[in-house]
C-alpha positions in Angstrom: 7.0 16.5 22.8 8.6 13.7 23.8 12.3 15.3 24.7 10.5 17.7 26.3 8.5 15.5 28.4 11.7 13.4 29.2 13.4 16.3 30.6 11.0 16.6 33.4 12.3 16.1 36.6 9.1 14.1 38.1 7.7 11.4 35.9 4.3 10.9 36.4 1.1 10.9 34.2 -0.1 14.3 36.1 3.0 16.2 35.2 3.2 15.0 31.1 -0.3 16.3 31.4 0.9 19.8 32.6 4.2 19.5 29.9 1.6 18.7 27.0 -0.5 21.8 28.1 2.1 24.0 28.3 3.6 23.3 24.8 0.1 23.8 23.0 0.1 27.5 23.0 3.8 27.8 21.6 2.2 26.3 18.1 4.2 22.7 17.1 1.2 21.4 17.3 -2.3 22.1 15.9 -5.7 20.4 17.1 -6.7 17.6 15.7 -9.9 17.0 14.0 -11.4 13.2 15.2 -14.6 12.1 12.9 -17.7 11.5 15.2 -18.7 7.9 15.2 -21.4 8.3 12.7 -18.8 9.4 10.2 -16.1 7.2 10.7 -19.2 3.8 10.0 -19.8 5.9 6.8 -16.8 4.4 4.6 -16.1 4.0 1.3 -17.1 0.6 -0.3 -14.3 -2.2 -1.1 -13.6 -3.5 -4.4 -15.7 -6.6 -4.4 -18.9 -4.3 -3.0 -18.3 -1.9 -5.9 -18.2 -4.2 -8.5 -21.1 -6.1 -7.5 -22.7 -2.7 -7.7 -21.5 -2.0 -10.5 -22.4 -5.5 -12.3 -26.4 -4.9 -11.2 -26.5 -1.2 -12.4 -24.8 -2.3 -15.8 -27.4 -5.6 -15.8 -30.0 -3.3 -15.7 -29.0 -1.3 -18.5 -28.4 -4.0 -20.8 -31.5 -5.7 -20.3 -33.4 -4.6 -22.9 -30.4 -4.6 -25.6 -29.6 -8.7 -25.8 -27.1 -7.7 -28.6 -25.2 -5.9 -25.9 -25.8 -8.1 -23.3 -24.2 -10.5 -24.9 -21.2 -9.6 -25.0 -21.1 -7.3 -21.5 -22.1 -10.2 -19.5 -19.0 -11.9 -20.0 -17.0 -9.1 -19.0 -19.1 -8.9 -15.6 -18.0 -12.6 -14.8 -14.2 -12.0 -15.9 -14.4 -8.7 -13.6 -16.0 -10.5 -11.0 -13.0 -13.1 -11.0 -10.1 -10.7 -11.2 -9.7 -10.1 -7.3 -10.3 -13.5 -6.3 -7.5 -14.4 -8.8 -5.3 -11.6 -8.1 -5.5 -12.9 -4.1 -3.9 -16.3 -5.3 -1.1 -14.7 -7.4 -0.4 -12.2 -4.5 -0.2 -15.1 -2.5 2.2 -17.1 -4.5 4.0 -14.0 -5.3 4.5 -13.9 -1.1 5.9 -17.5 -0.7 8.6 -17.4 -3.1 9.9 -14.2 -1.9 9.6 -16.1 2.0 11.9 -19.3 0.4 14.3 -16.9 -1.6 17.1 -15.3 1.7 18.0 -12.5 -1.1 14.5 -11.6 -1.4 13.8 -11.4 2.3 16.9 -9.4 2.8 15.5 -6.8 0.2 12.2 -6.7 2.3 14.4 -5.5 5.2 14.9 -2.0 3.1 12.4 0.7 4.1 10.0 1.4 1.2 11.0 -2.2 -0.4 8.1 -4.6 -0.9 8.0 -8.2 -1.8 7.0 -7.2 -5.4 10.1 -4.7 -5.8 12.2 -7.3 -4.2 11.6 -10.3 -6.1 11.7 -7.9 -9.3 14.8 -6.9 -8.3 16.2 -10.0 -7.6 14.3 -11.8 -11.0 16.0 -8.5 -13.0 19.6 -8.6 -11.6 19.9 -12.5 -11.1 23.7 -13.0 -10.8 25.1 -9.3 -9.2 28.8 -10.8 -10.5 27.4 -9.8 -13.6 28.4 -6.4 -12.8 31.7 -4.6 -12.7 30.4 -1.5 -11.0 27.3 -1.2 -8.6 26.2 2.1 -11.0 26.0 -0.1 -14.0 22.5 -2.1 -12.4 20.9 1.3 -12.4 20.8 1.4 -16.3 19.2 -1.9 -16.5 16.2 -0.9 -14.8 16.4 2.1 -17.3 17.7 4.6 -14.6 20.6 7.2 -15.5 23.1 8.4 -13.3 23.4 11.4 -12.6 26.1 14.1 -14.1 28.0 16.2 -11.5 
């Protein structure tokens, strides 16, 4: 759409209208489906609202079993803690791969997070190591492949 739209002699808002009309009916493009408003407030719940569903359903179940309950309720607290926890080491996790320059060179590669980058960098360590760029395949357990 938008070569087409560039090729236009006149560039105005009227005629990428007209250009966008005219290249609906040769079938690139399909309508699109928007949700109404009312559908788009009905979302599904985060973690932290699930879980805390979750805990009272499960409290309620348990409440007449104290054998049970004793040890479920435990669990709820740990569960309740994970994300919370799992925030910090995220968190961490971020900063060192912000101090390490090979990290945040990684980060530049499409598709190549801070967690694949710093366990990249953690597994590899010294590249030296290495007489051929094929061999750090096979220590992430990766084959090459046979022509």
């Amino acid at each position: 759409m938008r070569a087409v739209l560039k090729a236009q002699i006149n560039k105005m808002d009227r005629d990428d209208a007209r250009g966008m009309a005219q290249m609906m009916p040769v079938g690139v493009y399909r309508p699109l489906h928007v949700k109404t408003l009312r559908r788009q407030n009905l979302r599904l719940p985060d973690a932290s609202e699930i879980a805390a569903v979750e805990g009272t359903l499960i409290k309620g179940l348990i409440e007449n079993l104290p054998d049970l309950a004793v040890l479920v309720e435990p669990l709820l607290v740990v569960r309740r803690a994970i994300p919370e926890h799992l925030g910090i080491l995220h968190r961490r996790l971020l900063a060192v791969v912000r101090d390490d320059d090979a990290c945040r060179r990684l980060t530049t590669v499409p598709a190549v997070g801070p967690v694949v980058a710093l366990t990249y960098r953690a597994t590899v360590d010294v590249a030296a190591r290495f007489r051929k760029s094929k061999s750090v395949g096979a220590v992430f357990g990766l084959n090459t492949a046979k022509n």
